[in-house]
N, CA, C and O of each residue as an XYZ file, in Angstrom:
892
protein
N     112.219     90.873     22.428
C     112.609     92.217     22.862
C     111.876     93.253     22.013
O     111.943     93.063     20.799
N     111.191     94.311     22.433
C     110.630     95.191     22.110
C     111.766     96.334     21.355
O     112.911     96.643     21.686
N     110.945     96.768     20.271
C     111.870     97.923     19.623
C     111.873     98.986     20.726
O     112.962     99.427     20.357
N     111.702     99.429     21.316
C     112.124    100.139     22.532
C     113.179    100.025     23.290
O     113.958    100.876     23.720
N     113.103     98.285     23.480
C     114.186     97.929     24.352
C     115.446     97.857     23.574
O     116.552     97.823     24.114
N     115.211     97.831     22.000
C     116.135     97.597     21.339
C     116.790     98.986     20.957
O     117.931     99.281     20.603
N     116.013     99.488     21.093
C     116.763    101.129     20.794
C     117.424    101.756     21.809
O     118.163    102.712     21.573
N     117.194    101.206     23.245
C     117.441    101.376     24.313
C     119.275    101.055     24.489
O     120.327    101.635     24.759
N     118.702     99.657     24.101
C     119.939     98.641     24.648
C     121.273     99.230     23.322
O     122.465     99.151     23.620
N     120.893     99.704     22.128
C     121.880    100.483     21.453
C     122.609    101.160     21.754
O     123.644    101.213     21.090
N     122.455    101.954     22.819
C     122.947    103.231     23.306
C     122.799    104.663     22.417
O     121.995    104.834     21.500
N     123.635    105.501     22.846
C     123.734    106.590     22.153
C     123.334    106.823     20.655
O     122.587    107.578     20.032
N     124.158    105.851     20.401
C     124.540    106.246     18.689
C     122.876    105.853     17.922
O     122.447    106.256     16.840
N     122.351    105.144     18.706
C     120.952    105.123     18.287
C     120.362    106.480     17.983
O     119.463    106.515     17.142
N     120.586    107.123     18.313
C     119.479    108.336     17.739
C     119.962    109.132     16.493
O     119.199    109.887     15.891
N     121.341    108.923     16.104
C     121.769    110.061     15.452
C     121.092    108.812     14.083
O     120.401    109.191     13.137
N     121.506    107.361     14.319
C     120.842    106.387     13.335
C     119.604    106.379     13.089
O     119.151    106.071     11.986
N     118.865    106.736     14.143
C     117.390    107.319     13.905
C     117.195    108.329     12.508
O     116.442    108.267     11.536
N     118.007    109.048     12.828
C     117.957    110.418     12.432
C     118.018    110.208     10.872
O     117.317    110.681      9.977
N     119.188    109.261     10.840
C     120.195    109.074      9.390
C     118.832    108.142      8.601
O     118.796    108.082      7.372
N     117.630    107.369      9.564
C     116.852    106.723      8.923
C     115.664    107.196      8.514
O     115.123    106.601      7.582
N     115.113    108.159      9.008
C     114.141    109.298      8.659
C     114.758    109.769      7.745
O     114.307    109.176      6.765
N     115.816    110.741      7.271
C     116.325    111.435      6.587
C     115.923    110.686      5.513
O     115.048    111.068      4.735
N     116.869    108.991      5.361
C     117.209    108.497      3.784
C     115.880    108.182      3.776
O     115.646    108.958      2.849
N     114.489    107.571      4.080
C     113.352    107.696      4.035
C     112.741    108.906      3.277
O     112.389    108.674      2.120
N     112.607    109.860      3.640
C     112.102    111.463      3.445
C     112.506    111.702      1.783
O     111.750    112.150      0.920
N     114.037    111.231      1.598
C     115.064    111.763      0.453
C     114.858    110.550     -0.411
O     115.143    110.737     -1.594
N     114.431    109.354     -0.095
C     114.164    108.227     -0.930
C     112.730    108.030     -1.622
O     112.333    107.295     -2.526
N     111.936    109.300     -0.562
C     110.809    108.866     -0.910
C     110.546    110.251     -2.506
O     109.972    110.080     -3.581
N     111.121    111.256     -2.053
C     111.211    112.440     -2.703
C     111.691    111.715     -4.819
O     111.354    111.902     -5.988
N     112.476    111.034     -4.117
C     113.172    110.563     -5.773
C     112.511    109.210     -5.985
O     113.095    108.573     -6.861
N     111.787    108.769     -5.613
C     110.804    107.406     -6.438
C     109.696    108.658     -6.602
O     109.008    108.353     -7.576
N     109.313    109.728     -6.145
C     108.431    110.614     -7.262
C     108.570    110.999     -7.685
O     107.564    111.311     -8.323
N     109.874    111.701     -8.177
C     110.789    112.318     -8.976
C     110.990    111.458    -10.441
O     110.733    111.843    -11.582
N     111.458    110.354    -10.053
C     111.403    109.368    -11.476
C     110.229    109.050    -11.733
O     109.790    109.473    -12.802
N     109.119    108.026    -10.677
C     108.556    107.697    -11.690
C     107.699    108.646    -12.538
O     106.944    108.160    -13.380
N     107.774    109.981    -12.361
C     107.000    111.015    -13.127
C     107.786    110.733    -14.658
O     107.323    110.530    -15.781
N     109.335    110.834    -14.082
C     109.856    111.194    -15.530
C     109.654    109.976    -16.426
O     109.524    110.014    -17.649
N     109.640    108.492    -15.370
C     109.458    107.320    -16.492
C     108.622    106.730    -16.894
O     108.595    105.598    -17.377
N     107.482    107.825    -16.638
C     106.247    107.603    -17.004
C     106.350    108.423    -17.805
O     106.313    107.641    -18.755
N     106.503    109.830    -18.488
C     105.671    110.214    -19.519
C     106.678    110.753    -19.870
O     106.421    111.938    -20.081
N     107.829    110.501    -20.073
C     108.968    111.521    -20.707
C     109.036    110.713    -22.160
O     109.045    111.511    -23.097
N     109.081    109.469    -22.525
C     109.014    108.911    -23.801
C     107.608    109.223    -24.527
O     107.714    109.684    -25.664
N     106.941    109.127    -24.269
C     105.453    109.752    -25.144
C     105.793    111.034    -25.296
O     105.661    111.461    -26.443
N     106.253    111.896    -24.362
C     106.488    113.426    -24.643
C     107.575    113.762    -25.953
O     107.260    114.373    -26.974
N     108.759    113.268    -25.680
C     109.674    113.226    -26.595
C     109.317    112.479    -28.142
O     109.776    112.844    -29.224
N     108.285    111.234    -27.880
C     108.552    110.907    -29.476
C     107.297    112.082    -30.261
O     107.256    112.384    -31.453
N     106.576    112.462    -29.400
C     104.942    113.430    -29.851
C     106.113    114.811    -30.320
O     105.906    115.384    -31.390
N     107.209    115.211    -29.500
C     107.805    116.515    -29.958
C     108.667    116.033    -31.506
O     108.417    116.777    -32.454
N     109.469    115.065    -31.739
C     110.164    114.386    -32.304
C     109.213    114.670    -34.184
O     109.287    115.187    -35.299
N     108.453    113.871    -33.290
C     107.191    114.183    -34.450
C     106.289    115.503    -34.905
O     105.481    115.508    -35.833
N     106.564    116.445    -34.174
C     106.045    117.338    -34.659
C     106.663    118.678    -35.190
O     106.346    119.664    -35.854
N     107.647    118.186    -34.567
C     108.733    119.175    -34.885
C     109.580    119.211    -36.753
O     110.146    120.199    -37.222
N     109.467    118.314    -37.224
C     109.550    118.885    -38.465
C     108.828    119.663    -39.175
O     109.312    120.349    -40.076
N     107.385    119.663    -38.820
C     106.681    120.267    -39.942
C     106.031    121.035    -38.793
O     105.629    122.026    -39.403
N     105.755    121.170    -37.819
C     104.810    122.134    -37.168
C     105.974    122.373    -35.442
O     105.722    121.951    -34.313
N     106.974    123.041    -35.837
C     107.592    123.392    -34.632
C     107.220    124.367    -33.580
O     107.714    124.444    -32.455
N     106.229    125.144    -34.121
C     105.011    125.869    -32.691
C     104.788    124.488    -31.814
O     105.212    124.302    -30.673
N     104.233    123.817    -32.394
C     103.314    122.934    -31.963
C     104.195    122.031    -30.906
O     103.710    121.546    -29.884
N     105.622    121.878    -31.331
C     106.278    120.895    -30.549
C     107.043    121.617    -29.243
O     107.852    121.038    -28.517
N     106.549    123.200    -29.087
C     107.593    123.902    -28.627
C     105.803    124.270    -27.367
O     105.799    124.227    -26.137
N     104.852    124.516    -28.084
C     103.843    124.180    -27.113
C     103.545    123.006    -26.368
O     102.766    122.985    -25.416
N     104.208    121.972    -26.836
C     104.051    120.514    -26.304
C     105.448    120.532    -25.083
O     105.218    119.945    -24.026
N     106.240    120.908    -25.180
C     107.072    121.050    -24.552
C     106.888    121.662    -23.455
O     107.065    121.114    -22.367
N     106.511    122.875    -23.594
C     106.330    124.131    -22.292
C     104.993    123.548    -21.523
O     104.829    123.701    -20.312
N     104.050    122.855    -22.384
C     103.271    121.760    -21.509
C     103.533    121.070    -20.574
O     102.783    121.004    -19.601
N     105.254    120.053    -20.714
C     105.835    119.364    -19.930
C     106.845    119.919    -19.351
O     107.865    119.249    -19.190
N     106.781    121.271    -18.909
C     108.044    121.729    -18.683
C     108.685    121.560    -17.611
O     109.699    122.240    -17.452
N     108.149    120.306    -16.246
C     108.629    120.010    -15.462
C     109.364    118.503    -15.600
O     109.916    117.989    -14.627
N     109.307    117.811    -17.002
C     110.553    116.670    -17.062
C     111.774    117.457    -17.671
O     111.551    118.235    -18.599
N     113.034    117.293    -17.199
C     114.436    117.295    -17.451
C     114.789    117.763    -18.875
O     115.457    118.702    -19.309
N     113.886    116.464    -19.607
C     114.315    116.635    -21.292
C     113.636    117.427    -21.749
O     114.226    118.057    -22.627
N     112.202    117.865    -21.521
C     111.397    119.120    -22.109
C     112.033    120.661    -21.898
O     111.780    121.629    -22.614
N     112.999    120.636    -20.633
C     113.604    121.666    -20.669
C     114.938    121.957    -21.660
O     115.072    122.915    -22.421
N     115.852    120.887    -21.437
C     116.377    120.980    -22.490
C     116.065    120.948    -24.288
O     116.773    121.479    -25.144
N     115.472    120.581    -24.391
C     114.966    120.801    -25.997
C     114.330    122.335    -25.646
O     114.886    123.260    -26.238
N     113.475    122.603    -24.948
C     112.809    124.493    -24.776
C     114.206    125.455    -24.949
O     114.344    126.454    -25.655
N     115.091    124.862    -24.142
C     116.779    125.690    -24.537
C     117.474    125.624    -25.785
O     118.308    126.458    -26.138
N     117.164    124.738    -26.374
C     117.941    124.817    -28.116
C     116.812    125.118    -28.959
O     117.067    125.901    -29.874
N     115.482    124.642    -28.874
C     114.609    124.662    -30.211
C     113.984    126.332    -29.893
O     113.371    126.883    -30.808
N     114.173    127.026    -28.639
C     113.631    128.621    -28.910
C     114.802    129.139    -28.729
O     114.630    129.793    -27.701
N     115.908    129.285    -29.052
C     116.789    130.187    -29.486
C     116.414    131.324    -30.151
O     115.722    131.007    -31.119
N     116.516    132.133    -30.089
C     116.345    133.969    -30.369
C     116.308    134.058    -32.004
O     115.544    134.654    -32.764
N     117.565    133.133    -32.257
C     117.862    133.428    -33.846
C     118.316    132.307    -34.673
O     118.771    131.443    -33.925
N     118.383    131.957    -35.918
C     118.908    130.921    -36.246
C     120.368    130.626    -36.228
O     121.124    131.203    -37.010
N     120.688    129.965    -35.577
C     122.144    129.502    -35.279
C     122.616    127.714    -36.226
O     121.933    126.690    -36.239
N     123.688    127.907    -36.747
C     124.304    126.391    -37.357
C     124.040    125.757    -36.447
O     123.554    126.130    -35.379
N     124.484    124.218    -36.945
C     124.108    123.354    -36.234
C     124.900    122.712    -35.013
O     124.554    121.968    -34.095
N     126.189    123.343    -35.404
C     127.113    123.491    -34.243
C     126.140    124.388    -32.716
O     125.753    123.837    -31.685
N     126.004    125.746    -33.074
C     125.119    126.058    -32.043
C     124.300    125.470    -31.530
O     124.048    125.557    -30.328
N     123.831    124.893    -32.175
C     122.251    124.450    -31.816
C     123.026    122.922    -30.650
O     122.691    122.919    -29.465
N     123.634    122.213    -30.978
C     124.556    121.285    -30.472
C     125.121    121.876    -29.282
O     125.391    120.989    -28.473
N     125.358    122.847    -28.929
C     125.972    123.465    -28.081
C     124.989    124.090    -26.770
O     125.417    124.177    -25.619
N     123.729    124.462    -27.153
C     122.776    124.573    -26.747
C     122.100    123.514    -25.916
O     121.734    123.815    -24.780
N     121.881    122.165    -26.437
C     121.580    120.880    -25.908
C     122.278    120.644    -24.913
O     121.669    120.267    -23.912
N     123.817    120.783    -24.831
C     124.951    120.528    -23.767
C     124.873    121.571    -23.041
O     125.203    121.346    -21.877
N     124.567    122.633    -23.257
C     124.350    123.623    -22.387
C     123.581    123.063    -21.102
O     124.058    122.885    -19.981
N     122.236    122.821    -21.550
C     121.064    122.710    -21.017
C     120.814    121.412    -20.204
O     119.945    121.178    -19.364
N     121.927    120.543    -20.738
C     121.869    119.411    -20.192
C     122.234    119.475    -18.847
O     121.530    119.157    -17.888
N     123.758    120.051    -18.825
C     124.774    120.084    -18.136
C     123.977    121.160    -16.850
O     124.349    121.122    -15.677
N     122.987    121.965    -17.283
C     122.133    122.667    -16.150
C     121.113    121.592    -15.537
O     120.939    121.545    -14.319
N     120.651    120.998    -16.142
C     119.920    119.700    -15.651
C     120.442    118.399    -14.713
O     119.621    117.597    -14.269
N     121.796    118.277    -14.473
C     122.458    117.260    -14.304
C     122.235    117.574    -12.471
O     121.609    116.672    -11.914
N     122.574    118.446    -11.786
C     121.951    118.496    -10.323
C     121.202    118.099    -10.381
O     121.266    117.058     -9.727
N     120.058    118.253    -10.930
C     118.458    118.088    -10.354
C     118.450    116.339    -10.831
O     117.776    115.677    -10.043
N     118.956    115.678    -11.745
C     118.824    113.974    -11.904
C     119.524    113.410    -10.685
O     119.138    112.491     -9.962
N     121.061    114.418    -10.562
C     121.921    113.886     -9.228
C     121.865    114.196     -7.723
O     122.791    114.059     -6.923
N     120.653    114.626     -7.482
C     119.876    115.393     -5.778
C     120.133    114.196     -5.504
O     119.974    113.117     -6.074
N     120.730    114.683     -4.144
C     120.662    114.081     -2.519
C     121.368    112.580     -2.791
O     121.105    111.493     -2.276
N     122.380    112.950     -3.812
C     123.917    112.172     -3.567
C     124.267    111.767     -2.948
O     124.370    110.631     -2.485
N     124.630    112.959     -2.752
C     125.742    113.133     -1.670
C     125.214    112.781      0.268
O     125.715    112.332      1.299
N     124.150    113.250     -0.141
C     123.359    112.664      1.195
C     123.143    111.196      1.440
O     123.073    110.733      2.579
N     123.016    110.316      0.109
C     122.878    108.969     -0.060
C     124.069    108.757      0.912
O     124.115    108.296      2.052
N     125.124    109.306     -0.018
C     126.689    108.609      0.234
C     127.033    108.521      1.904
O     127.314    107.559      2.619
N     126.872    110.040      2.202
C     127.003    110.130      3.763
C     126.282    109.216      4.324
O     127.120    108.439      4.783
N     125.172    108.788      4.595
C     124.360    108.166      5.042
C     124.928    106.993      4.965
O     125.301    106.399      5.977
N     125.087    106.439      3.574
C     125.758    105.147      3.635
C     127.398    104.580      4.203
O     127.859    103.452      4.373
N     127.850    105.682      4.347
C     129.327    105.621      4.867
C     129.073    105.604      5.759
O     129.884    104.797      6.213
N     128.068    106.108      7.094
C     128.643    106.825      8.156
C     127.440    106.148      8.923
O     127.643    106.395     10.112
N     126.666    105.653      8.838
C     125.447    104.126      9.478
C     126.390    103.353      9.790
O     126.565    103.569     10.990
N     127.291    102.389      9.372
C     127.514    101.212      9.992
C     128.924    101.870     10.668
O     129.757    101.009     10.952
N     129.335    103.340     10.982
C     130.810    103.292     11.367
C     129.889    104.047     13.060
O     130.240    104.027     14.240
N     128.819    104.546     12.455
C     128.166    104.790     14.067
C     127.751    103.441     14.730
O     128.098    103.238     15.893
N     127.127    102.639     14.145
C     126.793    100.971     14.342
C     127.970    100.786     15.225
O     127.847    100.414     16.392
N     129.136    101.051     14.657
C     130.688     99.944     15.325
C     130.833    101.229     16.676
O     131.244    101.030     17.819
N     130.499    102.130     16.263
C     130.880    103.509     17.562
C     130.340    102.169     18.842
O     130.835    101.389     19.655
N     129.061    102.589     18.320
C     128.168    101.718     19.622
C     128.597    100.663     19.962
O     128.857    100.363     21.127
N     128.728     99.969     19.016
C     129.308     98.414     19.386
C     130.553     98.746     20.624
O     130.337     98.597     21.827
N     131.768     99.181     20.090
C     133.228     99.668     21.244
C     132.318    100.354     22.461
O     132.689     99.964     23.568
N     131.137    101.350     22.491
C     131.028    101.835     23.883
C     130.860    100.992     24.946
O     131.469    100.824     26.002
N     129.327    100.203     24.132
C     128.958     99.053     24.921
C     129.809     98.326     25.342
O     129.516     98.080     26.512
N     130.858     97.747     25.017
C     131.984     97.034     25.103
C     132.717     97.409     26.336
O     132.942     96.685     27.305
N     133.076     98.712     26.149
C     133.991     99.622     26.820
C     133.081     99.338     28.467
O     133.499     98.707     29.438
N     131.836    100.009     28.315
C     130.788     99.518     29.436
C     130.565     98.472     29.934
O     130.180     98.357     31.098
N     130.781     97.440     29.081
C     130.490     96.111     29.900
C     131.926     95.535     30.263
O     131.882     95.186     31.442
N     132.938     95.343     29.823
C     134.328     95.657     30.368
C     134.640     95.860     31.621
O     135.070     95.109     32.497
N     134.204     97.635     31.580
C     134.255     97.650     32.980
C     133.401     97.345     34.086
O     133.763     97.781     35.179
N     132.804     96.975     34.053
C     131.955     96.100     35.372
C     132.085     94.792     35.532
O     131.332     94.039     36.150
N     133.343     94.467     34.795
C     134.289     93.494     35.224
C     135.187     93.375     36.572
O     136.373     93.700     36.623
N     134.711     93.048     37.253
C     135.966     92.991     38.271
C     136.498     91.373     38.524
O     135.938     90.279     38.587
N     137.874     91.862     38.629
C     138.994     90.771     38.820
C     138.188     89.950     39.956
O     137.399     90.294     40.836
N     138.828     88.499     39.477
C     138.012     87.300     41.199
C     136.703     87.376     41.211
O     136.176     86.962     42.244
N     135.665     87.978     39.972
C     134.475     87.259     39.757
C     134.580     87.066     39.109
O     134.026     87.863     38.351
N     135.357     85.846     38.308
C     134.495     85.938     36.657
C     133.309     84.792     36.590
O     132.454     84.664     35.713
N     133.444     84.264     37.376
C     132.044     83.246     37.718
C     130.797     83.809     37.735
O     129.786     83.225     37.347
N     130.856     85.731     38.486
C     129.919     86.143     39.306
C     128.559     86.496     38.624
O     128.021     85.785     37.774
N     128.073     87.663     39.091
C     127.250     88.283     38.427
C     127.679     89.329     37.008
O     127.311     89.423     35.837
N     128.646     89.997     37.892
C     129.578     90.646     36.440
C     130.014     90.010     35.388
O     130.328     90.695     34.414
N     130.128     88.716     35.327
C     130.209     88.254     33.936
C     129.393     88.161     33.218
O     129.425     88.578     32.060
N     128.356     87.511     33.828
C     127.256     87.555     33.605
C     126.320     88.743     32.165
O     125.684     88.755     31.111
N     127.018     89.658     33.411
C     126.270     91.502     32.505
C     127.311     91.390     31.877
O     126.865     91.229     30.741
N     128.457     91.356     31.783
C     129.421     91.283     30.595
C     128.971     90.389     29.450
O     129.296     90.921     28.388
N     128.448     89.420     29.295
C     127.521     88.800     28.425
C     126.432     89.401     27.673
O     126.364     89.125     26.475
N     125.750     90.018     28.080
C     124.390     90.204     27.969
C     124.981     91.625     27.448
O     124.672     92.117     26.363
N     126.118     92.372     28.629
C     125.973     93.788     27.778
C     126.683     93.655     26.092
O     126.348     94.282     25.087
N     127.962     92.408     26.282
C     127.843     92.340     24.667
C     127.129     91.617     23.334
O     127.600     91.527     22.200
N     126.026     91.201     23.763
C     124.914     91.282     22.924
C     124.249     92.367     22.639
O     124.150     92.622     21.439
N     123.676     93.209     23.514
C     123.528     94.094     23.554
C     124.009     95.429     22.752
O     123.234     96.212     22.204
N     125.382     95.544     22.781
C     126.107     96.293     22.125
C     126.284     95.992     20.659
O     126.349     96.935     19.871
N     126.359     94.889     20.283
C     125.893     94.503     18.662
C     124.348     95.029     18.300
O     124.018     95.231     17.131
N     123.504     95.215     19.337
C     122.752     95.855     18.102
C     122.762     97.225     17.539
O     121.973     97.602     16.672
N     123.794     98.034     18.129
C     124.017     99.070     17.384
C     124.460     98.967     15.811
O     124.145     99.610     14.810
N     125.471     97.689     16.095
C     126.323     97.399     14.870
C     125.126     96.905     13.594
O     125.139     97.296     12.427
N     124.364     96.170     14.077
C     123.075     95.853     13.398
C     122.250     96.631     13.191
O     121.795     96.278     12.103
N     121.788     97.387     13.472
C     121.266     98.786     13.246
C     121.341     99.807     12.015
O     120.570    100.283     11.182
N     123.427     99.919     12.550
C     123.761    100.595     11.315
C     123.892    100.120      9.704
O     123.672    100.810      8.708
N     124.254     98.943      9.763
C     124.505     98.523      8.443
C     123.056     97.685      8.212
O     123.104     96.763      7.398
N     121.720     97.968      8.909
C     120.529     97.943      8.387
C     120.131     99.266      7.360
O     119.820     99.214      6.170
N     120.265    100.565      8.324
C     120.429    101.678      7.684
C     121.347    101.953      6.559
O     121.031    102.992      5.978
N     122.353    101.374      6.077
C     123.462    101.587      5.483
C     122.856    100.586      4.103
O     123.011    100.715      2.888
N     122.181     99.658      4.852
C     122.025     98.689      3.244
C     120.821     99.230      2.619
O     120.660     99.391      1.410
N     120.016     99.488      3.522
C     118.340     99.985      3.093
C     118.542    101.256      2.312
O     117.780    101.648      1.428
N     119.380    101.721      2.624
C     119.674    103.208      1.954
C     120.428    102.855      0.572
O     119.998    103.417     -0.436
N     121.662    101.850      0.425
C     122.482    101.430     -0.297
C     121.521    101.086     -1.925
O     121.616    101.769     -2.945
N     120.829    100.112     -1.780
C     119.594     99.642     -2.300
C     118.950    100.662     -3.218
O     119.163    100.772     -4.426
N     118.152    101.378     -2.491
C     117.500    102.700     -3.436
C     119.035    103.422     -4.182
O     119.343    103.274     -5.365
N     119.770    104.134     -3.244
C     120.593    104.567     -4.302
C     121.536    104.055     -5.363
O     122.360    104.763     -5.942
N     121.377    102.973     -5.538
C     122.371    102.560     -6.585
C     120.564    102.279     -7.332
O     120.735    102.220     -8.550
N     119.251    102.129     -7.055
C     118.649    102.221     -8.044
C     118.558    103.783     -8.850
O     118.219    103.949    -10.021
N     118.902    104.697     -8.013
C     118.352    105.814     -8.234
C     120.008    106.286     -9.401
O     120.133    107.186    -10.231
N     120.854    105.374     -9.008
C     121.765    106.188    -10.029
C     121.826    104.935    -11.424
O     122.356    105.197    -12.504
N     121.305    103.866    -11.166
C     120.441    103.627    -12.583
C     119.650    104.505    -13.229
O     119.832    104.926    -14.371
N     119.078    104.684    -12.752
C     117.481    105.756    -13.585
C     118.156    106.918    -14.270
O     117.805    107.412    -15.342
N     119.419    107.381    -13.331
C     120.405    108.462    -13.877
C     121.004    108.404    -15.028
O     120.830    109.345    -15.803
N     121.955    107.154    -15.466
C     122.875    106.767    -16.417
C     122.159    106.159    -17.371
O     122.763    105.766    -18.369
N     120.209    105.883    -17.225
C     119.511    105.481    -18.076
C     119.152    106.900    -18.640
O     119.199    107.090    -19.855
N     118.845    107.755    -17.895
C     118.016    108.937    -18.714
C     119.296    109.924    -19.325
O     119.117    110.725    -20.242
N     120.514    109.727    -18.696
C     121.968    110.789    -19.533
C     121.477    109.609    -20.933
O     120.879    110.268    -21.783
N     121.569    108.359    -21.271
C     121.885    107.533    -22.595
C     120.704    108.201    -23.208
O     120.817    108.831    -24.259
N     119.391    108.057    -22.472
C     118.379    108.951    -23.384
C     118.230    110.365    -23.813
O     117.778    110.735    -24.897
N     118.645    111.089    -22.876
C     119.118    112.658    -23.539
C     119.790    112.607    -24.620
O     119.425    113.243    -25.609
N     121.357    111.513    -24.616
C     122.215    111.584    -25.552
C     121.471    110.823    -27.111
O     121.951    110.857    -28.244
N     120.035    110.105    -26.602
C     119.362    109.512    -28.144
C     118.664    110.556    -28.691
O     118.812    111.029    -29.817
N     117.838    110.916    -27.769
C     116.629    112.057    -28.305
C     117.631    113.230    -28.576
O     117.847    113.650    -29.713
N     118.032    113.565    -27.818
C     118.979    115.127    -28.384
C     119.752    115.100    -29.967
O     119.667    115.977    -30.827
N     120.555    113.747    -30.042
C     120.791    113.366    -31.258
C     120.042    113.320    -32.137
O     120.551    113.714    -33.187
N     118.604    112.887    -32.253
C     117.753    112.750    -32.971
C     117.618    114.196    -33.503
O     118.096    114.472    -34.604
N     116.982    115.127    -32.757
C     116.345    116.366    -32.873
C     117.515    117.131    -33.299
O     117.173    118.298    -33.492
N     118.866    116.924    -33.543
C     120.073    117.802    -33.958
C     119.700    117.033    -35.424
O     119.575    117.750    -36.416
N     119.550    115.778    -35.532
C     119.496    115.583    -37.159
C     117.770    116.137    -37.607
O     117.349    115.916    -38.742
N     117.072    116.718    -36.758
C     116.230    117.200    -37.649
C     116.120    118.781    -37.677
O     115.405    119.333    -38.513
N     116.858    119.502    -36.727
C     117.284    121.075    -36.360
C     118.555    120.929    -38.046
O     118.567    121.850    -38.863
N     119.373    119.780    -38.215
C     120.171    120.084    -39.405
C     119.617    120.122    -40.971
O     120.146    120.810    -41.844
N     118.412    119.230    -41.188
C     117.185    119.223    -41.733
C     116.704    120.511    -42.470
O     117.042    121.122    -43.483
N     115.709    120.648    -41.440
C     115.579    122.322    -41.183
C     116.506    123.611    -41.979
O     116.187    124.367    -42.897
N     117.472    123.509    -41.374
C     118.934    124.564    -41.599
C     118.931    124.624    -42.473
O     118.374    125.585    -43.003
N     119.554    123.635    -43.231
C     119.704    123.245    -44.803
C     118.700    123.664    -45.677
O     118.852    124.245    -46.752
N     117.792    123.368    -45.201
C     115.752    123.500    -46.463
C     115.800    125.015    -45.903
O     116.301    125.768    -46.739
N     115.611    125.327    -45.325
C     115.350    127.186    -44.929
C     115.802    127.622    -43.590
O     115.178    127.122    -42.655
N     116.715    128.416    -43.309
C     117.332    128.553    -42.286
C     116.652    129.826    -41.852
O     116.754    130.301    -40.721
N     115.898    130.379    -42.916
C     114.894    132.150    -42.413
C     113.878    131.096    -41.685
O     113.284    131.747    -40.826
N     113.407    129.664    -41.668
C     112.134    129.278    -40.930
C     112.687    129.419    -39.635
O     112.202    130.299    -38.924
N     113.621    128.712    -39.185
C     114.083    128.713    -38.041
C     114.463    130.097    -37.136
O     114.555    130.185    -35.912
N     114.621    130.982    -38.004
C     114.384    132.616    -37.081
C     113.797    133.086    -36.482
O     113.898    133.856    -35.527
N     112.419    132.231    -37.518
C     111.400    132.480    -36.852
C     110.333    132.072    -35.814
O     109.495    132.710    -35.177
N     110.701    130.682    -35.887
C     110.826    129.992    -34.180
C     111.196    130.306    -33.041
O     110.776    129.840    -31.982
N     112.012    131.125    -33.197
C     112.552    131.416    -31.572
C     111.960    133.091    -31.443
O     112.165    133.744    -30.421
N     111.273    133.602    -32.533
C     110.476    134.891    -32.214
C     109.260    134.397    -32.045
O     108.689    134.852    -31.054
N     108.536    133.461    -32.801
C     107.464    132.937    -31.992
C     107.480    132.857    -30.273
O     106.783    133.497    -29.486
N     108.415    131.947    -30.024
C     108.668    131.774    -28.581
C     108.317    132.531    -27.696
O     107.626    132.251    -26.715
N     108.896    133.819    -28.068
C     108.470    134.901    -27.078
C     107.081    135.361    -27.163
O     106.643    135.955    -26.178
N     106.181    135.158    -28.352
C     105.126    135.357    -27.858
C     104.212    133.778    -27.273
O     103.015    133.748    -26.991
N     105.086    132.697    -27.219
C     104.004    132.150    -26.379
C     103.706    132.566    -24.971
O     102.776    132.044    -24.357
């Protein structure tokens, strides 16, 4: 049977599953470029700032605004150019700030996953009952030998492939997003290492000269 015939013989609910399969496609494809950017060069970025940031914090704050399209380069640009020198409580407060602004953009098209995955195999079963409902009735009483049983056969094969359909869509989609909310709960543990790190060297800092750090975040503005 031809995918034609098979999209055919689905009925209705085939298209909106169409729809739901382009979509998680489009939105799946958007976030495998989304990560692998970040899991490609966000650890070289972070240990090069890590490192430069004790003794040459221009330098790590230019390295940063370099990368200013991974997650974590933005957050460190939000605590390490602060205006003025702030304790280390601030500076801590700053990181969570910045994080917590970052957390949409790791968690895009969720919620779209979720829908998608809920609502594929309950259109799948829609189809399945129509077909049903359809081949049912072209039942008539005192043939069941006839031809109408016959199509009562065939139409409920038929009507399963909606059901097959959906929870194709439902798993294919399922798959990427539970990878994609790995990559998530991997890069929150790494914010929470590197951010830690850079608070014990922002406390560093504080302690040895807290007038240097003033003057970091007036640099800033003239980069």
């Amino acid at each position: 049977m031809l995918i034609a015939d098979l999209f055919a013989a689905g009925g209705i609910v085939m298209y909106p599953l169409l729809g739901f399969s382009i979509l998680a496609i489009a939105l799946i494809a958007e976030r495998l470029t989304f990560w692998y950017r970040v899991n490609r060069r966000q650890r070289s970025v972070v240990r090069e700032v890590l490192r430069l940031y004790p003794d040459d914090s221009l330098s790590a704050l230019n390295k940063l605004k370099q990368n200013a399209d991974l997650p974590i380069s933005r957050i460190f640009l939000e605590a390490i150019g602060l205006q003025r020198s702030v304790p280390p409580s601030g500076f801590r407060l700053a990181l969570e700030s910045a994080t917590q602004a970052e957390l949409p953009m790791l968690r895009r098209f969720n919620t779209a996953f979720d829908i998608i995955i809920s609502s594929a195999p309950l259109l799948g079963l829609l189809g399945t009952i129509l077909g049903l409902i359809r081949s049912f009735a072209s039942l008539r009483l005192g043939d069941v030998g006839g031809e109408s049983a016959i199509a009562v056969t065939g139409g409920i094969s038929e009507a399963l492939i909606s059901t097959a359909a959906g929870l194709a869509v439902a798993i294919f989609t399922l798959i990427f997003a539970n990878i994609f909310r790995g990559f998530y709960r991997r890069q929150i543990a790494l914010i929470q290492e590197y951010g830690g790190q850079l608070e014990l060297l922002y406390l560093c800092r504080y302690e040895d000269n807290p007038a240097q750090l003033s003057m970091v975040g007036s640099d800033r503005q003239g980069l």
